[in-house]
Kinemage of the C-alpha trace (Angstrom):
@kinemage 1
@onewidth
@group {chain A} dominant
@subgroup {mainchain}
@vectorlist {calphas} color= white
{ca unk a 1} P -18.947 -53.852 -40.501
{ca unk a 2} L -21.723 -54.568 -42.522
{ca unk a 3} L -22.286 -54.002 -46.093
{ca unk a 4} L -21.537 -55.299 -49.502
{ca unk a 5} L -17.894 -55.764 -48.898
{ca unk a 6} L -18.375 -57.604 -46.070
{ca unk a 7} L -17.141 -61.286 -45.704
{ca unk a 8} L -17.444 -63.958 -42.793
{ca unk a 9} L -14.624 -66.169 -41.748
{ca unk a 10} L -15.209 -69.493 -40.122
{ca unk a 11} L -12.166 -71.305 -39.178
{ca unk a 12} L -10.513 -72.622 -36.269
{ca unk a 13} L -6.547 -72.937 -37.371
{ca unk a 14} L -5.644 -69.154 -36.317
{ca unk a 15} L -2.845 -69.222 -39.528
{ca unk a 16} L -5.375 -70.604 -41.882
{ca unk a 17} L -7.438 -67.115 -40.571
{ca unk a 18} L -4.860 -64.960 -40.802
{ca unk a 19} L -3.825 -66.112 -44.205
{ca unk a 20} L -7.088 -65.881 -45.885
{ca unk a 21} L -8.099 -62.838 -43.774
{ca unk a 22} L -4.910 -60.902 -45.646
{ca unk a 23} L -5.729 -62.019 -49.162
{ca unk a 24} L -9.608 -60.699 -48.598
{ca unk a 25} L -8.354 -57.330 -47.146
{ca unk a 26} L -6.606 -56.763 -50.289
{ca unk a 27} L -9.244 -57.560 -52.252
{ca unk a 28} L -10.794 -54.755 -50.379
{ca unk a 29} L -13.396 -56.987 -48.406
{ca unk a 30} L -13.866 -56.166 -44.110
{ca unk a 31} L -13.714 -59.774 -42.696
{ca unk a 32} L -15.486 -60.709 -39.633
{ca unk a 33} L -13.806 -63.640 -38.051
{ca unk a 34} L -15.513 -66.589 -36.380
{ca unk a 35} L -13.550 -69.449 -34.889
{ca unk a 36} L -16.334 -72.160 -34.424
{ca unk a 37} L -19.182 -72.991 -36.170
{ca unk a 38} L -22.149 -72.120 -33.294
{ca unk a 39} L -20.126 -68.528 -33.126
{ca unk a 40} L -20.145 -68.212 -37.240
{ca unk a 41} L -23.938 -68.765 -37.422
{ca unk a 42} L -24.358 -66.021 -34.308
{ca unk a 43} L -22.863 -63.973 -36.398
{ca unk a 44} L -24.561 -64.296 -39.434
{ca unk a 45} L -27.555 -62.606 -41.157
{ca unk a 46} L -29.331 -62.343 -44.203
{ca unk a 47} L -28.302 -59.229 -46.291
{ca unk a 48} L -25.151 -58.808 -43.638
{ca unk a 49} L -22.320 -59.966 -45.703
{ca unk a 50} L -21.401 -60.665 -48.923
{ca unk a 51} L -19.514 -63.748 -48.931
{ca unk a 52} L -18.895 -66.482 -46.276
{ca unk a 53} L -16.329 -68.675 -45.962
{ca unk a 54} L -16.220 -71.603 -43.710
{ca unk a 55} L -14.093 -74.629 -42.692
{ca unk a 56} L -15.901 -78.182 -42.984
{ca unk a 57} L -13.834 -79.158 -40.051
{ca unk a 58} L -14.873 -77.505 -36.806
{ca unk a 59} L -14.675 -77.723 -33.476
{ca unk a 60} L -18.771 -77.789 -32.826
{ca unk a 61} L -20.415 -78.205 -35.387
{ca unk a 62} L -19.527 -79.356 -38.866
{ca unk a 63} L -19.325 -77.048 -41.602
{ca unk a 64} L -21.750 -78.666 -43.774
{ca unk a 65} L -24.311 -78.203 -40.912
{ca unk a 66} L -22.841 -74.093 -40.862
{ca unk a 67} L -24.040 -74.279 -45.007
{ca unk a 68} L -27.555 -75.863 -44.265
{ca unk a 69} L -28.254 -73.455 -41.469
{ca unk a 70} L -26.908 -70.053 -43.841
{ca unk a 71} L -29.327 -71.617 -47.141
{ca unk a 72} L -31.976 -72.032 -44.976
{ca unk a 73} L -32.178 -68.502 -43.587
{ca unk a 74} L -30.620 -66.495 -46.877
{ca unk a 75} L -30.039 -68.885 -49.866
{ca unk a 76} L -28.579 -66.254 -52.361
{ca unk a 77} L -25.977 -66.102 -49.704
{ca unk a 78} L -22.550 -67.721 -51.594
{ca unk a 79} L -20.870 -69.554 -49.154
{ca unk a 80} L -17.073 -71.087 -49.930
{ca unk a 81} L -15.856 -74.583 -48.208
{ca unk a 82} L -12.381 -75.019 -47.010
{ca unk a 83} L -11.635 -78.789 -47.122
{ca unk a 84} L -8.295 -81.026 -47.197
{ca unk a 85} L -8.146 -83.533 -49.209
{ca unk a 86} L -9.400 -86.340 -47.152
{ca unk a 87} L -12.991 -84.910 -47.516
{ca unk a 88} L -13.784 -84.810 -51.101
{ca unk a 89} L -16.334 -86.525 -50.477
{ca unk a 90} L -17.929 -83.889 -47.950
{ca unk a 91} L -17.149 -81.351 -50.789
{ca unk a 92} L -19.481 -82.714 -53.042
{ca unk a 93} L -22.118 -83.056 -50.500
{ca unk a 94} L -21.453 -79.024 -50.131
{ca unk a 95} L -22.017 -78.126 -53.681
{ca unk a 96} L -24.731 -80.232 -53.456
{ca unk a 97} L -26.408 -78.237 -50.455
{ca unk a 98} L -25.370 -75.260 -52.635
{ca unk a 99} L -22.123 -73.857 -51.912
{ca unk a 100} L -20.495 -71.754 -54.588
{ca unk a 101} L -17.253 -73.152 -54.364
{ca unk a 102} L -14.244 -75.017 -52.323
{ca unk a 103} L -10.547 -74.417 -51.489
{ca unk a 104} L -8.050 -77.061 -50.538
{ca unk a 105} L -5.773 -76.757 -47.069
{ca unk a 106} L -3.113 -76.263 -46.947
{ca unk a 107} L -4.085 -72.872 -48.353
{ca unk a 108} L -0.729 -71.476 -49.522
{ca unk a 109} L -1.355 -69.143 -52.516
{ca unk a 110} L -3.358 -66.057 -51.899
{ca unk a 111} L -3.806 -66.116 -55.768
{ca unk a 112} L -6.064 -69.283 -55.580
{ca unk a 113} L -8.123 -67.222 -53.136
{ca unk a 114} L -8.086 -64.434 -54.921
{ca unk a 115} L -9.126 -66.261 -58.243
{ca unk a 116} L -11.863 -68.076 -56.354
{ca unk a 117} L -13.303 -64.800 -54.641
{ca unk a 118} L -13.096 -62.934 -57.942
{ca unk a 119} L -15.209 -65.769 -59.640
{ca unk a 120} L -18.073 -65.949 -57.258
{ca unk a 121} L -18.328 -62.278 -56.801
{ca unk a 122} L -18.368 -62.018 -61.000
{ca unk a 123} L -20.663 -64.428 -60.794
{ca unk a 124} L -23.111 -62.620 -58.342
{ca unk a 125} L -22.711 -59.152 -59.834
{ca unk a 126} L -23.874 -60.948 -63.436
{ca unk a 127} L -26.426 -62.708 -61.437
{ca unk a 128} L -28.292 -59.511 -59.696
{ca unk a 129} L -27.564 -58.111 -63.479
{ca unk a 130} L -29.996 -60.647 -64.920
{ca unk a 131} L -32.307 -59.937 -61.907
{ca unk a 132} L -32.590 -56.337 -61.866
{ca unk a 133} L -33.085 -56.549 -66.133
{ca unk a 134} L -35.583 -59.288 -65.718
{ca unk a 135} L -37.191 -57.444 -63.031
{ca unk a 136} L -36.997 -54.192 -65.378
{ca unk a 137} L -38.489 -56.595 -68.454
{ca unk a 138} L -41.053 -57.604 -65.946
{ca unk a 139} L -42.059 -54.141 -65.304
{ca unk a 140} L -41.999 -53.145 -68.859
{ca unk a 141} L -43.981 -55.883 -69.777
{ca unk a 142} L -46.343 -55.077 -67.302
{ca unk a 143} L -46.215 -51.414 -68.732
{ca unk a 144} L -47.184 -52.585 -72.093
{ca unk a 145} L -49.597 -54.853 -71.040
{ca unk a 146} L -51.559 -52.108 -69.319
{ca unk a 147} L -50.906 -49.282 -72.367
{ca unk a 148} L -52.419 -52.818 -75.101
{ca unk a 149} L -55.676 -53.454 -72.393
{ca unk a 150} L -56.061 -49.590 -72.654
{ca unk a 151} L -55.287 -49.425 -76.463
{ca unk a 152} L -57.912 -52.505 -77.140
{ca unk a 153} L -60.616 -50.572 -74.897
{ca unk a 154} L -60.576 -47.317 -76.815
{ca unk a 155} L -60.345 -48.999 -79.862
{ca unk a 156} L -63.407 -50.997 -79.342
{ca unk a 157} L -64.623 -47.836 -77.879
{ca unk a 158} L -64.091 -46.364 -81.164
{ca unk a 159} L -65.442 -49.694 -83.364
{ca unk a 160} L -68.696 -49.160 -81.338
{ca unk a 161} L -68.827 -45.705 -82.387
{ca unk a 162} L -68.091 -46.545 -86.166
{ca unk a 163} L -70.441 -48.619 -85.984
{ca unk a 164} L -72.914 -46.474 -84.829
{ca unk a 165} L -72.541 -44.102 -87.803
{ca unk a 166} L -72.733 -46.786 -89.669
{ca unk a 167} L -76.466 -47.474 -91.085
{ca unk a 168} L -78.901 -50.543 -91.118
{ca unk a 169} L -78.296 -53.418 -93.018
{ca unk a 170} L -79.875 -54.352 -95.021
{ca unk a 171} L -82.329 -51.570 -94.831
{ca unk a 172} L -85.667 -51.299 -97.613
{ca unk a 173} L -86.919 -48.156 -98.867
{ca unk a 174} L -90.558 -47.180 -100.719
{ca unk a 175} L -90.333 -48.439 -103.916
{ca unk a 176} L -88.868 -51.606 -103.257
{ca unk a 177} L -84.826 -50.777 -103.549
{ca unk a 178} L -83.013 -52.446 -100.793
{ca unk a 179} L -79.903 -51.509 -99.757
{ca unk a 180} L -77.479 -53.811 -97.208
{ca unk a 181} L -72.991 -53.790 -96.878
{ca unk a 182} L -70.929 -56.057 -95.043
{ca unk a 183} L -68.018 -54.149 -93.914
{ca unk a 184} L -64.706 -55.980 -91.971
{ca unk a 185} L -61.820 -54.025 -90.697
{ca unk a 186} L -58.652 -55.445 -91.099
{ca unk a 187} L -58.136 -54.097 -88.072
{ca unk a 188} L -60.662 -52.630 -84.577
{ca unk a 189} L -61.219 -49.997 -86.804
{ca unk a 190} L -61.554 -49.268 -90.661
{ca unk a 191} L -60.729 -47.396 -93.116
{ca unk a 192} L -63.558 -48.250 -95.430
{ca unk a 193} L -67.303 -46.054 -94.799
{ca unk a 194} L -70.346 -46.187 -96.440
{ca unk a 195} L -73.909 -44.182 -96.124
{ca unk a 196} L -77.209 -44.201 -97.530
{ca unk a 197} L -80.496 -42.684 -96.826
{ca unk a 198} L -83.729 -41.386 -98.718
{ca unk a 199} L -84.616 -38.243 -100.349
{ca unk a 200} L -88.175 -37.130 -100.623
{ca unk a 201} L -89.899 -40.017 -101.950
{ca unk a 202} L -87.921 -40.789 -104.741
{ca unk a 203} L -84.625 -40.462 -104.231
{ca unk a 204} L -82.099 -43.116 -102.749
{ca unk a 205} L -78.423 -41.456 -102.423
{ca unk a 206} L -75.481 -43.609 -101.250
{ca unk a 207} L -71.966 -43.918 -101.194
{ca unk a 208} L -68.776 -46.065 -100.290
{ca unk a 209} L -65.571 -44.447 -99.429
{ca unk a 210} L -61.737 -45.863 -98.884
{ca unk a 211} L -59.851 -43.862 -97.517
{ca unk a 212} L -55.981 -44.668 -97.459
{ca unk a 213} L -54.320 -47.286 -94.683
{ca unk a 214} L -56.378 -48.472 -92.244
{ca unk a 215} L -56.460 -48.497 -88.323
{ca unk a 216} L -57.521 -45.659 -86.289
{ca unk a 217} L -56.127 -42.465 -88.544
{ca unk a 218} L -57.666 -44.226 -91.625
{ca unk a 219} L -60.762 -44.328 -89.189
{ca unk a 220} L -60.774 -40.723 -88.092
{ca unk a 221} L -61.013 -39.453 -91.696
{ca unk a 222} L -63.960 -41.606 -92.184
{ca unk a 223} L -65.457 -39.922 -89.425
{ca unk a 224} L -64.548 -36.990 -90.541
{ca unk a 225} L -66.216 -37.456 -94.442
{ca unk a 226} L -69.218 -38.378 -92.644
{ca unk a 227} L -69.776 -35.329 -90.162
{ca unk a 228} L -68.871 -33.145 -93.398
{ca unk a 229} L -71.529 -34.419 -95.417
{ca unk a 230} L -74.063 -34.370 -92.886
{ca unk a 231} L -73.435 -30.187 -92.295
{ca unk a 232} L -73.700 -29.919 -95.987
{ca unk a 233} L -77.211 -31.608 -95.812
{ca unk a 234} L -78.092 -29.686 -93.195
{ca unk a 235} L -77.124 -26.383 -94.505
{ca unk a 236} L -78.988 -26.861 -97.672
{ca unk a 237} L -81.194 -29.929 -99.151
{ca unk a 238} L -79.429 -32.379 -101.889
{ca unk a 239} L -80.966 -34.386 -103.864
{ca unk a 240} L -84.167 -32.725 -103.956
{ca unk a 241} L -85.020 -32.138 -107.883
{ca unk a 242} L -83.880 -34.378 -111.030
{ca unk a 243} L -82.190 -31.267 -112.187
{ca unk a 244} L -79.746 -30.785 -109.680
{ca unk a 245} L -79.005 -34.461 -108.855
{ca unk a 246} L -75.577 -34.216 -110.591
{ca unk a 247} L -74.200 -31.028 -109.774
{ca unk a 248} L -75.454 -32.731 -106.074
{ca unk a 249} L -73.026 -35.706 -106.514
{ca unk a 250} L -69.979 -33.192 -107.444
{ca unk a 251} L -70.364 -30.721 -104.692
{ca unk a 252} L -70.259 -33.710 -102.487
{ca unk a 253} L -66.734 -34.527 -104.021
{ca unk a 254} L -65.646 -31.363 -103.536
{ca unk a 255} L -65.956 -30.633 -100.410
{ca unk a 256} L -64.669 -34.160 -99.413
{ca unk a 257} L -61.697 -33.533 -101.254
{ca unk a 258} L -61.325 -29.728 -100.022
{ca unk a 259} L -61.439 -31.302 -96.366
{ca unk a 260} L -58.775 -33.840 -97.159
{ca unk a 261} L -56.634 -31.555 -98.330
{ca unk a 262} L -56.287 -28.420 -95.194
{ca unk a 263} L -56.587 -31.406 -92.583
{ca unk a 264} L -52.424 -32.084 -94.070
{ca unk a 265} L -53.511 -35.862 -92.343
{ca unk a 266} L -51.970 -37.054 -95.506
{ca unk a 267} L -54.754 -38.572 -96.209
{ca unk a 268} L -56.740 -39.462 -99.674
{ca unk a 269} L -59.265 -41.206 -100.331
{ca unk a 270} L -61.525 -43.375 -103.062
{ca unk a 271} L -65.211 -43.106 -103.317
{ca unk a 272} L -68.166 -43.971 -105.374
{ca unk a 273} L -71.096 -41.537 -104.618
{ca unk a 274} L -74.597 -42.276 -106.538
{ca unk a 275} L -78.096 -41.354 -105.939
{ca unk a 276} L -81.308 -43.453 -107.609
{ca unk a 277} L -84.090 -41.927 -109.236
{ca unk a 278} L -86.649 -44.723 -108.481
{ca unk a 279} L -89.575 -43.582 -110.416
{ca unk a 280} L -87.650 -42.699 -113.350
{ca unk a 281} L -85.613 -46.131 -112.948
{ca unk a 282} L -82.288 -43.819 -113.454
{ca unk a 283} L -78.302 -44.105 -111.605
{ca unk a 284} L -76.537 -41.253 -111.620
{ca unk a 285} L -73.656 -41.787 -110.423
{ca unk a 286} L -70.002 -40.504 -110.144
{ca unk a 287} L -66.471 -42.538 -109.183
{ca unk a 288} L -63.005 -40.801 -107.663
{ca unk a 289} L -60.456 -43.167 -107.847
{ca unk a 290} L -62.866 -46.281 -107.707
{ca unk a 291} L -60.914 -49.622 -107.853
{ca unk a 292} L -62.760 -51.787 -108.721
{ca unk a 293} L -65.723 -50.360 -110.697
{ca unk a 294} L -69.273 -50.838 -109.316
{ca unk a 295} L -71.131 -53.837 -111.137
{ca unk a 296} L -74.289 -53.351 -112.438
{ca unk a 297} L -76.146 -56.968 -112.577
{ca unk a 298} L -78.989 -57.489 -114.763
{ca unk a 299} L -81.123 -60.181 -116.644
{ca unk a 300} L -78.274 -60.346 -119.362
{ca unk a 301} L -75.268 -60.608 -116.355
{ca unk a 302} L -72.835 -58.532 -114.729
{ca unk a 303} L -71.206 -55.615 -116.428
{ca unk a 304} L -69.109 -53.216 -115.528
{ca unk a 305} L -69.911 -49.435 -115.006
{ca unk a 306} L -67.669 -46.908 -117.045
{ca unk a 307} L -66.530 -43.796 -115.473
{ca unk a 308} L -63.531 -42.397 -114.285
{ca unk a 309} L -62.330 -39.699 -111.747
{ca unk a 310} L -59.031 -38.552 -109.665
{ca unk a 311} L -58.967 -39.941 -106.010
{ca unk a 312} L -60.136 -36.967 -103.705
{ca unk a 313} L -57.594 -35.496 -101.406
{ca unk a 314} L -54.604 -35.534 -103.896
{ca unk a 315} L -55.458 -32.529 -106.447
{ca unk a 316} L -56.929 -29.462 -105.851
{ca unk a 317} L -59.325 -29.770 -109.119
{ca unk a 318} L -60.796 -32.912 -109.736
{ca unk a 319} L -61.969 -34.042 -113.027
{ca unk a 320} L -65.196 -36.468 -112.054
{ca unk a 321} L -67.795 -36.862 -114.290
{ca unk a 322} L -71.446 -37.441 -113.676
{ca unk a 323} L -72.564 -40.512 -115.258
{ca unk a 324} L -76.346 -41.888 -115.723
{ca unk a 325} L -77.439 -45.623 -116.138
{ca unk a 326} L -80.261 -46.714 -117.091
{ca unk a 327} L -82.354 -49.617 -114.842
{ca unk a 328} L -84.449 -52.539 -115.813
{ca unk a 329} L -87.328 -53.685 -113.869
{ca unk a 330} L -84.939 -55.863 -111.771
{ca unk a 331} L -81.214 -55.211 -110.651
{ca unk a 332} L -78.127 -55.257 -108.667
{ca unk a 333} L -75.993 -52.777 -107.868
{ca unk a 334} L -72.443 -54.276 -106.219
{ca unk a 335} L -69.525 -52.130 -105.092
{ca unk a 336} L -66.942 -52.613 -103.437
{ca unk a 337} L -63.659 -51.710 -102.013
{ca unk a 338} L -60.201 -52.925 -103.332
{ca unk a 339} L -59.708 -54.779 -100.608
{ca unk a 340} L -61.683 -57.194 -101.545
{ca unk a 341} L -58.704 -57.624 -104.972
{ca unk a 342} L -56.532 -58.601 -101.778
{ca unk a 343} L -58.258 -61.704 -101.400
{ca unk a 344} L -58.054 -62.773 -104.846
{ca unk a 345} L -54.768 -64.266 -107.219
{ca unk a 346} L -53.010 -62.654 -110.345
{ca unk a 347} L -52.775 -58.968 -111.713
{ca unk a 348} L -54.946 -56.209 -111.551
{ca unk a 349} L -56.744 -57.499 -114.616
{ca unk a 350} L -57.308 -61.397 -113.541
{ca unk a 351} L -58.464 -60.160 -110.612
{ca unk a 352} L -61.228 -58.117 -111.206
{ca unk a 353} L -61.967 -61.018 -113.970
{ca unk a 354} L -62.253 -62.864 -110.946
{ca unk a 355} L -64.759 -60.349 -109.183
{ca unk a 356} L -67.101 -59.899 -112.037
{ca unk a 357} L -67.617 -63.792 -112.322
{ca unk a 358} L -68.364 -63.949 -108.754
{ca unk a 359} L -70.853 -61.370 -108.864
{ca unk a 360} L -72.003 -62.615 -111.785
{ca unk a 361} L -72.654 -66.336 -110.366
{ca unk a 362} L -74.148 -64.559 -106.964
{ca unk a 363} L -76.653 -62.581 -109.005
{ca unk a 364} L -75.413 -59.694 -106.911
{ca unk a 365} L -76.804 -61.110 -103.435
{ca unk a 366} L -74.325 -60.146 -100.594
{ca unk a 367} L -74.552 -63.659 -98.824
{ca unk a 368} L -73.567 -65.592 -102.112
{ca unk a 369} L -71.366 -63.066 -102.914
{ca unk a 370} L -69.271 -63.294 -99.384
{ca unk a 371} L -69.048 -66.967 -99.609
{ca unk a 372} L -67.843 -67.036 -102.931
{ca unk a 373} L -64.602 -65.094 -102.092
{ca unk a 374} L -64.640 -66.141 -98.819
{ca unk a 375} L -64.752 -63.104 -96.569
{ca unk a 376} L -65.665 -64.451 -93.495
{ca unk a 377} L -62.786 -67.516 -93.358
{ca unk a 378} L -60.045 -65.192 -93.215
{ca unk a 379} L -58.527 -64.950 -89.073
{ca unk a 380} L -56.704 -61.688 -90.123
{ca unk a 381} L -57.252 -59.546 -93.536
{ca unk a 382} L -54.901 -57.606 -95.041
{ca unk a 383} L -57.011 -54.778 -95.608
{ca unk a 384} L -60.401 -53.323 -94.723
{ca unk a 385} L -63.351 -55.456 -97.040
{ca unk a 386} L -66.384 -53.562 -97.636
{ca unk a 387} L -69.265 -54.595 -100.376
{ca unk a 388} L -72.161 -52.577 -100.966
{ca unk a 389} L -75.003 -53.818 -102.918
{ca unk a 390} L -78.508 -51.896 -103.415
{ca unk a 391} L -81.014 -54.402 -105.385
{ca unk a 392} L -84.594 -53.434 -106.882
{ca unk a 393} L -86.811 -56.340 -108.484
């Protein structure tokens, strides 16, 4: 008889039994009967019925006893009092030991039972309901727990790896230009990349790329830019003679913009290539979709550089132009990418107001300049912030 429609029956009053034994087997339950309280608790165990019902007045023991004994050994068990109404009082110690409900002798309408039966059983179904979706929520949880702690360790995987393309900052070359970045991902990983390295003896090249979004596609690209111009160095040498420095600086926008466009990553990208021609105190330079413009700080201030260019990735002709600066004795050279405009009020316009004065009070040192728009205060940035400064004098 055991199973989930199984029910036990204590009582001693053999019409009491048969009367509530009738209204269960409609209900559809198998009812195992049990006239005493010692022979009840024989019959019981956990996970062997559904449902027991029991007098509180037996001929052994009392029924309250019966409940204790049933909630010690299974307490999910529901168990149902029968009581007259002489012992109220024992029905209220009952809920209190945790019975699920009571019925009052004489028991003379099998609808009361029914009603009370129905209840309880509701009651339980909704009740392993909860547990098996908290249990599922549990395991889920657990789930996503374990796919985060595995998401975090590749990305750091992959932040250590940025980072290791990344070069040394700040780094000093012959000649006395210095070149140093502080880069912070809004996220593990960024979207923002920059490179430099010397040429010969006289030539410091460098660039700073954004590519769109950030996070780990954003991140790929950047990888991407970078293994592209490294083949392209090592299939032939840039940068090697003042006459080819600017056709240099194009081809490197081309083929970054040729690769953004087959990968379909739906990717583009912003970038501000330049190389320095130290002996000759030249910048040539070239900008695709720079926001904001590098700033060139001098003696007389901050200023500025003009060019113009489409961001690469989005057309398949570009229109950049190679531009050339000319540079005092002592400078700064400050670029950066438009996140930084995400840390500062107003339009377009007010902000990059904003940016020049900063740079301008800094003198174009990277430590004054971080502090004065406050890079490292913010616990979560809304996008990647990347300066670049290169400084002679």
């Amino acid at each position: 008889m055991a199973g989930r429609r199984s029910l036990l029956l204590i009582e001693e009053d053999e019409r009491a039994r048969k009367f509530v034994r009738g209204a269960l087997s409609r209900l559809g339950y198998q009812v195992v009967e049990a006239q005493s309280g010692l022979e009840g608790i024989s019959r019981f165990a956990p996970g062997l019925f559904q449902l027991v019902i029991t007098d509180l007045h037996l001929p052994d023991i009392g029924g309250l006893e019966v409940l204790r004994k049933i909630k010690q050994v299974s307490p999910d068990t529901a168990v149902v009092v029968l009581a007259s109404n002489s012992e109220v009082g024992d029905v209220v110690q009952a809920l209190r030991l945790g019975a699920s409900d009571y019925l009052l002798k004489p028991l003379e309408d099998a609808e009361v039972i029914d009603h009370a039966i129905c209840r309880i059983t509701n009651a339980e179904t909704l009740a392993q309901q909860n547990l098996e979706y908290r249990e599922e929520l549990e395991r889920r949880n657990r789930e996503l727990r374990d796919h985060v702690e595995l998401l975090q360790r590749d990305q750091q995987a992959g932040r250590l790896l940025q980072q290791h393309l990344l070069p040394r900052t700040p780094y000093r070359y012959p000649g006395g230009i210095e070149a140093a970045y502080r880069l912070i991902p809004s996220l593990y990983l960024s979207g923002d990349f920059i490179d430099y390295g010397l040429f010969g003896e006289r030539f410091v090249a460098f660039y700073l790329v954004d590519v769109s979004g950030h996070g780990v596609s954003s991140a790929l690209v950047t990888a991407l830019i970078k293994h592209s111009i490294m083949h392209l160095l090592r299939e032939r040498p840039l940068f090697a003679q003042l006459d080819t420095l600017d056709s240099d600086l194009l081809e490197i926008l081309s083929l970054i913009n040729r690769e953004l466009l087959s990968t379909r990553l739906d990717k583009h990208a912003s970038m501000f290539v330049g190389v320095i021609d130290g002996p000759a105190r030249q910048l040539h330079y070239a900008v695709a979709g720079q926001v904001p413009m590098p700033a060139l700080v001098t003696t007389h201030g901050a200023e500025w550089l003009p060019g113009k260019g489409r961001p690469l990735g989005l057309f398949e002709q570009g229109d950049w132009q190679v531009m050339c600066a000319k540079l005092p004795s002592s400078w700064r050279l400050v670029t950066c990418s438009d996140g930084v405009l995400e840390l500062l009020e107003g339009d377009l316009l007010q902000k990059e107001e904003q940016l020049l004065q900063a740079i301008n009070k800094s003198r174009g040192d990277l430590d004054s300049l971080c502090t004065a728009l406050h890079v490292d205060t913010y616990e979560a940035l809304p996008d990647d912030v990347t300066i670049l400064t290169l400084r002679q004098g």
